[in-house]
Backbone as a ProteinNet text record, in pm:
[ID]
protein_1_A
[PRIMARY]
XXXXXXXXXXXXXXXXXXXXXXXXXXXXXXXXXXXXXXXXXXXXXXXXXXXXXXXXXXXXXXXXXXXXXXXXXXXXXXXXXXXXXXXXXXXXXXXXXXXXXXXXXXXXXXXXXXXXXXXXXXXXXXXXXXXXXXXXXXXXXXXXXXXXXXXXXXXXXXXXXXXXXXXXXXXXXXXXXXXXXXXXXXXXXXXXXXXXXXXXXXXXXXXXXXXXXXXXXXXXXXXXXXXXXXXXXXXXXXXXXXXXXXXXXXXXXXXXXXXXXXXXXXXXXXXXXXXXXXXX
[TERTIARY]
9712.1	9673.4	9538	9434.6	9297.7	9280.6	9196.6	9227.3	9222	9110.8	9141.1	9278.4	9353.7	9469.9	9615	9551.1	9670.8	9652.6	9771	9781.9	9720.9	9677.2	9578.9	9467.4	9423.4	9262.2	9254.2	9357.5	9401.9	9293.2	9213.5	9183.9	9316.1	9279	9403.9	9408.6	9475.2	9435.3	9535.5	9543	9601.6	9582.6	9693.2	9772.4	9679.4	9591.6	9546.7	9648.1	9770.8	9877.1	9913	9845.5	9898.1	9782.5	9680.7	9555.9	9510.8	9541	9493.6	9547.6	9724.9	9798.9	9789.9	9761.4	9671	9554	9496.7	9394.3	9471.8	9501.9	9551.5	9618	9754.6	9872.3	9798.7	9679.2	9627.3	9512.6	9502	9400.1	9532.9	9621.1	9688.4	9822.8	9800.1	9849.3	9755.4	9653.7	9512	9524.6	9518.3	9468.3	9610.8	9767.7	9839.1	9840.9	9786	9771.7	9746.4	9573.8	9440.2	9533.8	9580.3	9695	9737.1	9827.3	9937.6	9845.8	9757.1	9658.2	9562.5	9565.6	9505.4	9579.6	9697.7	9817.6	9875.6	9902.7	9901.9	9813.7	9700.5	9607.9	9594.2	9617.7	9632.7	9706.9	9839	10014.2	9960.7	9940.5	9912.2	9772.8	9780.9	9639	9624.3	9507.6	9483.8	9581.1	9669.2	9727.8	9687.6	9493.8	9432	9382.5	9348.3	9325.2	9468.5	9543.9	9690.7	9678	9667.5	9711.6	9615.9	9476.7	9382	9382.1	9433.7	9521.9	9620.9	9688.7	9846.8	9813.7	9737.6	9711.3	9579.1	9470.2	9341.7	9376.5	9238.8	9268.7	9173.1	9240.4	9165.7	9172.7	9044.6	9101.1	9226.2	9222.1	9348.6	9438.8	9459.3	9620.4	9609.2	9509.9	9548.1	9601.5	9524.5	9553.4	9709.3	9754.6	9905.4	9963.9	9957.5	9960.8	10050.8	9974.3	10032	9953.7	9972.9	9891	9914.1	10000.1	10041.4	9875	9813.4	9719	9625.6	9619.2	9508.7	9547.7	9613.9	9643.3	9640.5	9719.7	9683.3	9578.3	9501.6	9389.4	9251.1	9312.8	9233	9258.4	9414.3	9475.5	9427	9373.9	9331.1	9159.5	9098.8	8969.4	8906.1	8810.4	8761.5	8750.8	8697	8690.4	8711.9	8685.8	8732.9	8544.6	8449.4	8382.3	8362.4	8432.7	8445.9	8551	8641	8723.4	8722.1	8646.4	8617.8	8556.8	8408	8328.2	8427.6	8494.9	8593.8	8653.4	8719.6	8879.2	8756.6	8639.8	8566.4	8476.6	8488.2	8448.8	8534	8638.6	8761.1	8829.9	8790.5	8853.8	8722.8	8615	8506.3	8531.7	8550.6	8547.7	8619.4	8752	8892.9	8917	8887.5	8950.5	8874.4	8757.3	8685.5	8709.2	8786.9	8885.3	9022.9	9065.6	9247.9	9242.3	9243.1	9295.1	9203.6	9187.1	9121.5	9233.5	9230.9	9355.9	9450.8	9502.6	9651.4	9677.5	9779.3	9776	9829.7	9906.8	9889.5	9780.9	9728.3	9628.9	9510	9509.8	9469.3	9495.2	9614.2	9626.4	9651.8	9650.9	9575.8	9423.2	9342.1	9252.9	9179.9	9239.5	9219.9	9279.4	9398.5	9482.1	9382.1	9329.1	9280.4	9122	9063	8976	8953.3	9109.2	9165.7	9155.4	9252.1	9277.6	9167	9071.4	8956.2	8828.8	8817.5	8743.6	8802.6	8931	8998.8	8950	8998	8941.2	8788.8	8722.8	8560	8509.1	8550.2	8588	8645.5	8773.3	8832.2	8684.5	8654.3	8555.4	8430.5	8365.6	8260.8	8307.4	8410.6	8395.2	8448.9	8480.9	8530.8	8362.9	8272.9	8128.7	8059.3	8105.2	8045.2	8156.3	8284.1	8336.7	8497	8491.6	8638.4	8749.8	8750.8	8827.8	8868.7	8810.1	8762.3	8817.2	8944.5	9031.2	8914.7	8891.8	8821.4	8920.5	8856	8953.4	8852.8	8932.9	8837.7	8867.9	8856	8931.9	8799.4	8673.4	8540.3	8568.3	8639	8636	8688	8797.6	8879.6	8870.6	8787.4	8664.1	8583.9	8499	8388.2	8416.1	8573.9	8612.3	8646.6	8695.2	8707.9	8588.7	8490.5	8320.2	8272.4	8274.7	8189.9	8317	8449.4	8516.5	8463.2	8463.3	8379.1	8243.5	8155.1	8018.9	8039.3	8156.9	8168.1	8264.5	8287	8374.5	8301.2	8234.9	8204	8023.4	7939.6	7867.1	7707.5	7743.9	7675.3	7716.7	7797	7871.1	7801	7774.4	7632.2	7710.3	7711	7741.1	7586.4	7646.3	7559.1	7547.1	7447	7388	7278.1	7387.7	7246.3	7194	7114.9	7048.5	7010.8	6985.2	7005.1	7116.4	7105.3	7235.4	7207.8	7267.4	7273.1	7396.9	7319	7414	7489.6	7615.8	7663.4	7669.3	7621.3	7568.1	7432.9	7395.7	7250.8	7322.4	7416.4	7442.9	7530.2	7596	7675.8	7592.9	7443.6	7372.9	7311.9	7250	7147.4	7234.2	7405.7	7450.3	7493.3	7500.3	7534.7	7376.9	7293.8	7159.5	7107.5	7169.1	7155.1	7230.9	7389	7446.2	7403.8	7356	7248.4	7188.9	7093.8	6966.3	7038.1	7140.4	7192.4	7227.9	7286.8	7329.7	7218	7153.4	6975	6940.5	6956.6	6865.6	6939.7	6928.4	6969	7103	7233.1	7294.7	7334.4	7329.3	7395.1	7260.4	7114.8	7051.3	7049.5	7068.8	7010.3	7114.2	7234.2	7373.2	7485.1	7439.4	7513.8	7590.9	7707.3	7731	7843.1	7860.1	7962.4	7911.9	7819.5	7725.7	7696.7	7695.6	7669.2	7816.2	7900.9	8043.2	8062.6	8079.8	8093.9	8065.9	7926.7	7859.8	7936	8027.3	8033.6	8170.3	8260.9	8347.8	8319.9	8219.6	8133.9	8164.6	8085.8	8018.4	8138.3	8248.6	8347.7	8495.4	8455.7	8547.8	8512.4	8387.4	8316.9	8341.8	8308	8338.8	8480.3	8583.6	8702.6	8759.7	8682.8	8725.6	8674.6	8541.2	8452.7	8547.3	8637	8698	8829.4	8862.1	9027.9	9038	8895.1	8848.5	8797.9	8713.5	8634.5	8683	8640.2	8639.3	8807.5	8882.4	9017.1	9085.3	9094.6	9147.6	9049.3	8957.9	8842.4	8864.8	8843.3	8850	8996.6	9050.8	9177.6	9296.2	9317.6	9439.6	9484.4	9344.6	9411.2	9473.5	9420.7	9393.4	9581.3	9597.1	9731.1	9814.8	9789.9	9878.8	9885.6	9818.8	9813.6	9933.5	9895.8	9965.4	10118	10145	10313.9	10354.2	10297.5	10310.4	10368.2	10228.5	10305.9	10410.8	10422.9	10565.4	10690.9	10690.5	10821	10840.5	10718.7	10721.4	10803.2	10785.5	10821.5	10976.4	11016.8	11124.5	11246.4	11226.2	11263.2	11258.5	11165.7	11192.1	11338.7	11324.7	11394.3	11593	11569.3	11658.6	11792.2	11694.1	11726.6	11791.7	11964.4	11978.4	11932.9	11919	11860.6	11968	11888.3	11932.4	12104.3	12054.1	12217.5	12304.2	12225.3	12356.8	12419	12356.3	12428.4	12508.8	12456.9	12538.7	12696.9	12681.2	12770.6	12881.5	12781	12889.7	12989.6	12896	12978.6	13094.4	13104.3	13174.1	13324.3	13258	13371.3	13457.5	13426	13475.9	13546	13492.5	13550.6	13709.4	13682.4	13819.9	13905.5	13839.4	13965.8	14069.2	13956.8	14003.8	14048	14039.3	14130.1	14147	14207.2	14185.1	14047.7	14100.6	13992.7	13976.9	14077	14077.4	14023.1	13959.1	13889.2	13755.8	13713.9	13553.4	13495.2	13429.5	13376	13287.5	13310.2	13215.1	13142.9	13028.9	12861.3	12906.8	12979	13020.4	13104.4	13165.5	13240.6	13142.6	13019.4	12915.1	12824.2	12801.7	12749.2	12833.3	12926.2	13003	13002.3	12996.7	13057.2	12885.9	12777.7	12675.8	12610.7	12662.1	12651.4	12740	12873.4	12956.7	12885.4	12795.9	12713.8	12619.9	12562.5	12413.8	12461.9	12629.1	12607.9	12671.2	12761.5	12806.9	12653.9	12532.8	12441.9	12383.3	12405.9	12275.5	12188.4	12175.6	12030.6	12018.3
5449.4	5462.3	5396.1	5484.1	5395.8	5326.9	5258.4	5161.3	5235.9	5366.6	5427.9	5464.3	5488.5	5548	5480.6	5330	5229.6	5213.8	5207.5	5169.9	5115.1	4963.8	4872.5	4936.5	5048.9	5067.4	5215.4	5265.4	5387.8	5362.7	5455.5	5432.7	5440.7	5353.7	5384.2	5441.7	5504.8	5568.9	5591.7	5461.6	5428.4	5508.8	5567.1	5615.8	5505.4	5552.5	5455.9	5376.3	5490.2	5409.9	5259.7	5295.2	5158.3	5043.4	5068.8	4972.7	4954.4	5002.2	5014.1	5044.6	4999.4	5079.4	5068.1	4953.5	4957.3	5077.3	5048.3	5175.4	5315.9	5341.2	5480.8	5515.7	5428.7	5523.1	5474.6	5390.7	5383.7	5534.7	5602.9	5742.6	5850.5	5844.8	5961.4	5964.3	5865	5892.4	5917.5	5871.4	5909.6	6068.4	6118.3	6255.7	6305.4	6292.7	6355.2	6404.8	6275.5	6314.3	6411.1	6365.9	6442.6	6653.2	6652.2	6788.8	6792.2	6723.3	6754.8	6802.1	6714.4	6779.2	6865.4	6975.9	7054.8	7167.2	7169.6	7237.4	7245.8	7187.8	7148	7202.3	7245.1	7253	7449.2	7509.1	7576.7	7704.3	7630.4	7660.9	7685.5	7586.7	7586.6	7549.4	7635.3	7594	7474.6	7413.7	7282.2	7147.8	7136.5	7089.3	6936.2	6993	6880.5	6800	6821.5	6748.7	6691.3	6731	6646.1	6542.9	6556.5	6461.8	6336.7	6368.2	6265	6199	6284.9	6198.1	6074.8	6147.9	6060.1	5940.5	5997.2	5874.3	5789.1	5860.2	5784.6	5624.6	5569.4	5474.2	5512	5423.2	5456.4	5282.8	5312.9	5180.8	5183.3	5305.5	5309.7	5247.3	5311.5	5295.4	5154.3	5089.8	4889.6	4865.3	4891.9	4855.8	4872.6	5007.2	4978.4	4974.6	4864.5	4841.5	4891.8	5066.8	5114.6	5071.7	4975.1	4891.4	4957.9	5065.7	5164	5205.8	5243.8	5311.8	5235.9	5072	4993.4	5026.4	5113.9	5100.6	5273.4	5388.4	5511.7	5551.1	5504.4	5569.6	5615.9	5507	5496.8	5576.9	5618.2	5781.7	5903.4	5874.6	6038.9	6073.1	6153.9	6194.1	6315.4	6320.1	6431.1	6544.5	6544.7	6632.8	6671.2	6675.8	6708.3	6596.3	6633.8	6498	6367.7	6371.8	6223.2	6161.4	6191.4	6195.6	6155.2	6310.4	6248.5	6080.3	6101.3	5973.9	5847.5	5807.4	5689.6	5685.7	5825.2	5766.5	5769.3	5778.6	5744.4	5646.4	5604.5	5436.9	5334.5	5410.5	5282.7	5300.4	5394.8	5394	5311.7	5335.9	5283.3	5127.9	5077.4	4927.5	4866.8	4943.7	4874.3	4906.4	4979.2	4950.2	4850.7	4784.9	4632.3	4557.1	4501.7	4367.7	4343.8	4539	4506	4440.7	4449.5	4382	4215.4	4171.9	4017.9	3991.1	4011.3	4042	4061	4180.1	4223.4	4279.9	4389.8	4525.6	4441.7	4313.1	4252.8	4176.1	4119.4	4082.4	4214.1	4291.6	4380.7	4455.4	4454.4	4513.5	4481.7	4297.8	4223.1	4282.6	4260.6	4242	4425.4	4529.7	4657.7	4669.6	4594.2	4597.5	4548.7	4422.3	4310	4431.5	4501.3	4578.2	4671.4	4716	4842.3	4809.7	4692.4	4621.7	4579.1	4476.9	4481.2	4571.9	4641.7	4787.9	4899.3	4853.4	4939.1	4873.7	4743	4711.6	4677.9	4668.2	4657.8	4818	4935.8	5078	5076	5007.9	5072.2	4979.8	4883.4	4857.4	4876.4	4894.1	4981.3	5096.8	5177.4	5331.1	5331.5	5214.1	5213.3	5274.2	5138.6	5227.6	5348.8	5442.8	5561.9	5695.5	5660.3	5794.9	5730.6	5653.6	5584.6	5664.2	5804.5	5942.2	5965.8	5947.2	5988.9	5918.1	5969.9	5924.8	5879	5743	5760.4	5731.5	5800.8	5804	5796	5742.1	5700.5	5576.9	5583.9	5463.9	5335	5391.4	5343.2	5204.3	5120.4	4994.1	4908.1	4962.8	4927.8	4911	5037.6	5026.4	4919.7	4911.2	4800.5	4679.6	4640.9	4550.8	4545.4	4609.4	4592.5	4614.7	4700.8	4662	4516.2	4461.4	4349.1	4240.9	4241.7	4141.9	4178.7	4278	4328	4229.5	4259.6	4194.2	4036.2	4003.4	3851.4	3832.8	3910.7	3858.1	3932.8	4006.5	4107.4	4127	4016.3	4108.2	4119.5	4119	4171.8	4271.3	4374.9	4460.5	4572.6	4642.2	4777.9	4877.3	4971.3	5101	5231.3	5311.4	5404.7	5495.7	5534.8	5572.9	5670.1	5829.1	5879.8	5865	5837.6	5803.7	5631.2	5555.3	5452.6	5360.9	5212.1	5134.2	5011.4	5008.9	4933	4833.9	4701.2	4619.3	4599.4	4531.6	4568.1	4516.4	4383.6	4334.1	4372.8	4452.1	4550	4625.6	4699.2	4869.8	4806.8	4706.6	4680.4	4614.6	4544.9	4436.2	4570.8	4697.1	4836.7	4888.7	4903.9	4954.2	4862	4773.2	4700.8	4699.3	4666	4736.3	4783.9	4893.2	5001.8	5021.8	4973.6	4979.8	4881.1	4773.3	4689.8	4734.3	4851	4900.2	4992.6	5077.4	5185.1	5116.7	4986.7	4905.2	4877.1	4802.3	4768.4	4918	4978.6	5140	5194.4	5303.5	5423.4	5464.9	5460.6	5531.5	5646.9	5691.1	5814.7	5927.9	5890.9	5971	5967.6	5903.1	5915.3	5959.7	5890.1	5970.1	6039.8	6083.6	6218.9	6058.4	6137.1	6089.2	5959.9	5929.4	5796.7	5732.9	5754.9	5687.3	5496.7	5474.3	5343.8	5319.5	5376.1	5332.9	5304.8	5420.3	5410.6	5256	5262.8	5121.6	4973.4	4993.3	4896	4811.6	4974.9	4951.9	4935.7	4923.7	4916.9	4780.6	4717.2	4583.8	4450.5	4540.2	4416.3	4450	4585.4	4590.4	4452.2	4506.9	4386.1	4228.4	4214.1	4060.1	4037.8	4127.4	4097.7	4104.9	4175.7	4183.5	4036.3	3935.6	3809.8	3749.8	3729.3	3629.5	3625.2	3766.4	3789.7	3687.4	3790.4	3767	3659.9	3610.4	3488.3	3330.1	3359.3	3240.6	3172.7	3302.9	3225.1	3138.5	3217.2	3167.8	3022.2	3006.5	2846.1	2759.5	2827.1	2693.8	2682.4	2788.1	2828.5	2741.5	2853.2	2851.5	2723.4	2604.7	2514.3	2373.9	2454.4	2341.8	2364.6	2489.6	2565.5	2488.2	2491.1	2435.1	2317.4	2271.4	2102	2078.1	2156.2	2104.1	2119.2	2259	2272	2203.2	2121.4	2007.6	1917.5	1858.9	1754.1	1763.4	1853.3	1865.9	1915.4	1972.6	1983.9	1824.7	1762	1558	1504.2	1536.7	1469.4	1519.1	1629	1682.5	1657.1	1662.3	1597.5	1483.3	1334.7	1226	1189.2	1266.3	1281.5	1313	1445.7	1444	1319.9	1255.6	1143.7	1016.6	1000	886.7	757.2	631	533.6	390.6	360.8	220.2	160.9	128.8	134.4	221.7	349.8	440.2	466.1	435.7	432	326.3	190	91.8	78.1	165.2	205.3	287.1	379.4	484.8	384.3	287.9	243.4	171.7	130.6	4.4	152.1	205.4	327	377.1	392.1	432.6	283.3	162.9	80.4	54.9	17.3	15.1	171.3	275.9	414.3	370.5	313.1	299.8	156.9	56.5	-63.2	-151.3	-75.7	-107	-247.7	-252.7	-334.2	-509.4	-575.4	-666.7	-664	-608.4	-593	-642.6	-668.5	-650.7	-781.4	-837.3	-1007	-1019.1	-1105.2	-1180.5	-1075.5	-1079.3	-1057.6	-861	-783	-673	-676.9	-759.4	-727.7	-732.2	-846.7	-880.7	-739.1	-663.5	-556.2	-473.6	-416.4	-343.5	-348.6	-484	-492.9	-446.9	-467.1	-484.4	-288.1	-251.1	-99.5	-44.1	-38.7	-11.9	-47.7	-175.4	-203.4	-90.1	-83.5	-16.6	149.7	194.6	306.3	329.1	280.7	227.5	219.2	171	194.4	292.2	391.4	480.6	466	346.5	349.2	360
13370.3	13228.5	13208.1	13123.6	13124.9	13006.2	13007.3	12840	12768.2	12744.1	12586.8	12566.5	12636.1	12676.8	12560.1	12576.1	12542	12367.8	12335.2	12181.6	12129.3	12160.6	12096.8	12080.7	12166.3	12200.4	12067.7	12039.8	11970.2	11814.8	11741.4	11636.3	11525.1	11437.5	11344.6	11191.1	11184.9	11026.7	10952.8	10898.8	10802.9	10672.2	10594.5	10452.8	10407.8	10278.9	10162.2	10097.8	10131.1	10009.6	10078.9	10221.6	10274.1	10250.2	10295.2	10296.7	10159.1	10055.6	9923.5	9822.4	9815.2	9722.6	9586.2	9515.4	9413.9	9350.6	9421.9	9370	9406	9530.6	9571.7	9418.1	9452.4	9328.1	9181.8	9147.7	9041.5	9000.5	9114.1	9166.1	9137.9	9199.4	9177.6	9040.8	9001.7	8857	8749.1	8725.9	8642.2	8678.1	8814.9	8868.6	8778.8	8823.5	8755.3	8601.8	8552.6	8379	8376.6	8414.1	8402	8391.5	8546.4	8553.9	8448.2	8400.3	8286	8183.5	8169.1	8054.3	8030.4	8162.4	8176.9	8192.3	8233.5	8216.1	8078.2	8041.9	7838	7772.2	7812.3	7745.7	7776.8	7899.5	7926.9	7874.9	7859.7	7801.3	7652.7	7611.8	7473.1	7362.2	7302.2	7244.8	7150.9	7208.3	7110.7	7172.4	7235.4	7364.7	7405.3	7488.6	7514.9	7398.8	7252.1	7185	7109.5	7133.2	7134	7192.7	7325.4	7417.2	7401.9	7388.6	7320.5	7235.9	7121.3	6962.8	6970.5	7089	7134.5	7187.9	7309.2	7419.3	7426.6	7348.4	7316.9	7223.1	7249.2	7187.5	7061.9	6911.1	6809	6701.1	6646.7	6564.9	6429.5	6421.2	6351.2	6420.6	6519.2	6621.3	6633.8	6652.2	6719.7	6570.8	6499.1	6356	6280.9	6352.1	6351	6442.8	6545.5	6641.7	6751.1	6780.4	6861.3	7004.3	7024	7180.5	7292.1	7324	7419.4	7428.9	7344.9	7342.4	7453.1	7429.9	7499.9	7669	7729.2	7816.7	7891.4	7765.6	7836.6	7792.7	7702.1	7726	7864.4	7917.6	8060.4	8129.5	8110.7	8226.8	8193.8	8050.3	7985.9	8051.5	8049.9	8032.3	7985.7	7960.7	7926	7970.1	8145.8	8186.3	8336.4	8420	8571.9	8621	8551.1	8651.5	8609.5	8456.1	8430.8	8503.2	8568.1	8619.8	8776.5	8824.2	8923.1	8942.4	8840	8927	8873.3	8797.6	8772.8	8860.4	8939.4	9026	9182.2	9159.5	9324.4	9302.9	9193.7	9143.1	9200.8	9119.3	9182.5	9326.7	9374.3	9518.6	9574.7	9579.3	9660.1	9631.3	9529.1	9464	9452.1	9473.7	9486.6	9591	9706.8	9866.9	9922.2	9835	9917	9868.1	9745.9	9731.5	9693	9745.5	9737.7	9830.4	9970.2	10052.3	10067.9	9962.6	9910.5	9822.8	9717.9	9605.2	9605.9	9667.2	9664.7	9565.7	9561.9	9436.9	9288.7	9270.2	9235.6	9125.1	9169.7	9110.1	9062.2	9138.4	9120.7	8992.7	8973.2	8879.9	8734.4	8733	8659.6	8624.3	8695.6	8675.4	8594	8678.5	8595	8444.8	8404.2	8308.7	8216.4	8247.6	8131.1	8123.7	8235.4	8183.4	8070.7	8087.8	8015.1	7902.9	7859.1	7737.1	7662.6	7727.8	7624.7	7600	7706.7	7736.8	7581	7622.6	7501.2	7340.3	7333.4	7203.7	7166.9	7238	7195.2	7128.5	7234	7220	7037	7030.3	6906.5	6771.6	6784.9	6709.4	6671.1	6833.9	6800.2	6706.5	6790.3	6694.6	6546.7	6507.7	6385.2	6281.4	6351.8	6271.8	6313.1	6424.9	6443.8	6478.1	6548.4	6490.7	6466.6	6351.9	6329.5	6359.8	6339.4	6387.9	6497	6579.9	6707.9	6880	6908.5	7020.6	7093.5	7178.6	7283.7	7443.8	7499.9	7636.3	7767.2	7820.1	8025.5	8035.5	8196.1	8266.5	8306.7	8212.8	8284.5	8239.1	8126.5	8130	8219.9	8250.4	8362.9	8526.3	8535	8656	8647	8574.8	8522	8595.1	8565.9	8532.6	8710.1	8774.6	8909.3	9000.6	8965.6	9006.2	8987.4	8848.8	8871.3	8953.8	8947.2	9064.9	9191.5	9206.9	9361.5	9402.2	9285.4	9252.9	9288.8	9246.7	9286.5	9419.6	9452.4	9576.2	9708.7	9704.1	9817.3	9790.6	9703.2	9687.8	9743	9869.8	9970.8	10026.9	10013.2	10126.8	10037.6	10090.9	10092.8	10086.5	9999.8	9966.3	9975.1	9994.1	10047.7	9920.2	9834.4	9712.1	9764.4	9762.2	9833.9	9984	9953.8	10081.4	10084.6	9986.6	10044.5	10028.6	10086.6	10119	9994.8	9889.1	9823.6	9787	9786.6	9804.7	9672.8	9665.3	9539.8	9425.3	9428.5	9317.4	9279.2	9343.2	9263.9	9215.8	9248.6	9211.9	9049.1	9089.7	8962.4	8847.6	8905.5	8803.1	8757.2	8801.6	8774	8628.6	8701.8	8579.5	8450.6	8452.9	8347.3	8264.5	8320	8276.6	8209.6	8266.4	8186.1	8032.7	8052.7	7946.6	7817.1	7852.2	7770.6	7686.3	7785.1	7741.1	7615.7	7662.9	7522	7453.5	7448.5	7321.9	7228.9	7325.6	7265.8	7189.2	7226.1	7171.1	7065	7120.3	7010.1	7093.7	7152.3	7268.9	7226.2	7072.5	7036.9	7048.6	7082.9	7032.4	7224.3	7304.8	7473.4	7536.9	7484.6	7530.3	7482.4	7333.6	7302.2	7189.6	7106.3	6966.7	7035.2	7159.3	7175.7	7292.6	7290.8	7447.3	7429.2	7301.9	7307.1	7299.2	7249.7	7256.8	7405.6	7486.2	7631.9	7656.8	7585.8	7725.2	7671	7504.5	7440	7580.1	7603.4	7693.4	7852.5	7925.6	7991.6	8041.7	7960	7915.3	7920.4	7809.4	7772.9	7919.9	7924	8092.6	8178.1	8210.1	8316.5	8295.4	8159.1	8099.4	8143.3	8129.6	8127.3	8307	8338.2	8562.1	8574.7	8489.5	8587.1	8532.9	8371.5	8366.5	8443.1	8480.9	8534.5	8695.6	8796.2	8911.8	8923.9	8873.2	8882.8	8829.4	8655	8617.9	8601.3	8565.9	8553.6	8661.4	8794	8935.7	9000.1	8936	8961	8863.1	8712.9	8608.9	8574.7	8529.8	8450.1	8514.3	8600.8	8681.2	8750.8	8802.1	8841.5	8751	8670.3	8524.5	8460.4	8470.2	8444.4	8529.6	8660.4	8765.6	8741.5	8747.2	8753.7	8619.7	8512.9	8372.3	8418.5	8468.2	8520.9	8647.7	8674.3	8827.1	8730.5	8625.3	8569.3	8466.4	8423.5	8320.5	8421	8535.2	8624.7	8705.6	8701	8740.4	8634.4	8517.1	8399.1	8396.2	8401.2	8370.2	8487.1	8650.7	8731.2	8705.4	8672	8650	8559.5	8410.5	8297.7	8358	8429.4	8466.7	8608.9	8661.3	8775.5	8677.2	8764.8	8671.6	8696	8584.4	8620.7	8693.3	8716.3	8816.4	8722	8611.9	8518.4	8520.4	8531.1	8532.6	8647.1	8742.3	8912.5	8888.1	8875.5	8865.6	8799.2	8638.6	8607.2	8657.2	8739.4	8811.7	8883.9	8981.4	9087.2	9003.7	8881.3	8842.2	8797.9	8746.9	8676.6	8814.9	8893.3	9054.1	9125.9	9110.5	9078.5	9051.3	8907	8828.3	8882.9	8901.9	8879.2	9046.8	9152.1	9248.4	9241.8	9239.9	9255	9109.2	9034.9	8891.9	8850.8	8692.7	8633.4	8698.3	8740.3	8788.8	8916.3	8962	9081.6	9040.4	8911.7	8897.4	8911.8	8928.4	8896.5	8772.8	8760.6	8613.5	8564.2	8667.5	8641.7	8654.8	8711.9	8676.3	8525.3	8513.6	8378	8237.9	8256.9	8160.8	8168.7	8243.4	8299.8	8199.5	8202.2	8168.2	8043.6	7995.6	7803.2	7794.3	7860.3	7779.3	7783.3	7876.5	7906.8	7781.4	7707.8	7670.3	7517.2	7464.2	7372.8	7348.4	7450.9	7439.7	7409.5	7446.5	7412.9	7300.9	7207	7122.1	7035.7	7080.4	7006.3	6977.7	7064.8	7090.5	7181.5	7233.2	7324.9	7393.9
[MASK]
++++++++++++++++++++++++++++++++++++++++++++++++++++++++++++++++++++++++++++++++++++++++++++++++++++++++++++++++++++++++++++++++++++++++++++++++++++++++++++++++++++++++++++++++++++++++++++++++++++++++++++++++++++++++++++++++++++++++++++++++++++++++++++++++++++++++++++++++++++++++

């Protein structure tokens, strides 16, 4: 047998669902909607703007707090290449720090995108199309790009023809979304373009605090607090030096009755029998 021959030496090609299950089944449920709602839309007329009504997020809906919304709106999209470039956003950006993360955290960190991606979205559009479902998973992406940006971000993606590293590709687009805020975004990117970037923006904010700042400042600060209140509560629960003592005297008398005890146990006893007689 020659070495290429042998197992170890074998290339391996691994199921995404295995190396990346996070993103994978986070890719092929977005893709399923996306179906359903193109099939829906198909079947019946007017269908897809159902499904946008239902599952978009709106500032009405937080307002009566249908919060379902902060979450499917991200599965819905507009169209087959908004679609595409989100679910090859997040495969490119989430197969380089699931396996840092774990689908887990991972899916922390897309959630909290979703969620405030979703509400910056429902406020902006309250002043430009208060009506108006908005739907895409781009906050939520955002939000797992810039954790990328901080955990990976030297590792070079290929753009075209050249290799850009990824805290450029992620600092270019945030950038940019700046720039439509700064501007005009409805007159450069059509009537919800500054909306887009509003969710953009607060995705990203929400991946550095999920990825970054929480797991450094947060979390140990968290820990430390439930160290010392499970110290406190174990202490609380341990009995004290009297109450052992007591035990022994009660085990005592049951086993060689009360005349067994001496003095300084019996003075023990009346003064234990005081203190609870008091309360204290």
């Amino acid at each position: 047998m020659s070495w290429a021959d042998r197992g170890y030496a074998a290339p391996r090609f691994d199921s995404p669902f295995r190396r990346s299950p996070f993103a994978a089944w986070t890719i092929a449920v977005t893709v399923a909607a996306h179906l359903a709602k193109v099939i829906a839309n198909a079947t019946t007329t007017g269908a897809g703007s159902a499904w946008n009504r239902v599952l978009g997020v709106t500032w009405e809906g937080v307002l009566d707090l249908e919060l379902w919304r902060l979450a499917t709106y991200a599965l819905v999209h507009g169209d087959a290449m908004h679609l595409f470039w989100n679910m090859l956003g997040l495969g490119v950006f989430g197969s380089m720090i699931e396996p840092i993360f774990g689908p887990r955290r991972m899916l922390r960190i897309y959630a909290a995108g979703a969620v405030v991606g979703g509400l910056g979205v429902a406020v902006h559009a309250l002043a430009r199309v208060p009506d108006a479902p908005m739907i895409g998973a781009s906050g939520a992406l955002y939000a797992i790009m810039v954790a990328a940006a901080f955990t990976v971000p030297n590792a070079e993606i290929i753009v075209f023809i050249l290799r850009v590293k990824v805290k450029w590709l992620v600092t270019i687009y945030a950038v940019i979304d700046v720039l439509t805020l700064m501007g005009d975004g409805r007159r450069a990117f059509g009537e919800t373009g500054g909306i887009g970037a509003s969710a953009h923006l607060l995705g990203g904010l929400a991946g550095a605090v999920a990825a970054y700042v929480w797991p450094r400042l947060v979390a140990p600060r968290v820990d430390a607090l439930r160290a010392a209140r499970a110290q406190r509560r174990a202490a609380a629960a341990e009995p004290d030096a009297d109450d052992l003592e007591l035990d022994r005297l009660l085990e005592k008398i049951q086993r060689d009755g009360l005349p067994s005890l001496s003095d300084a146990e019996r003075a023990f006893l009346r003064r234990a029998s005081s203190r609870r007689r008091d309360g204290r």
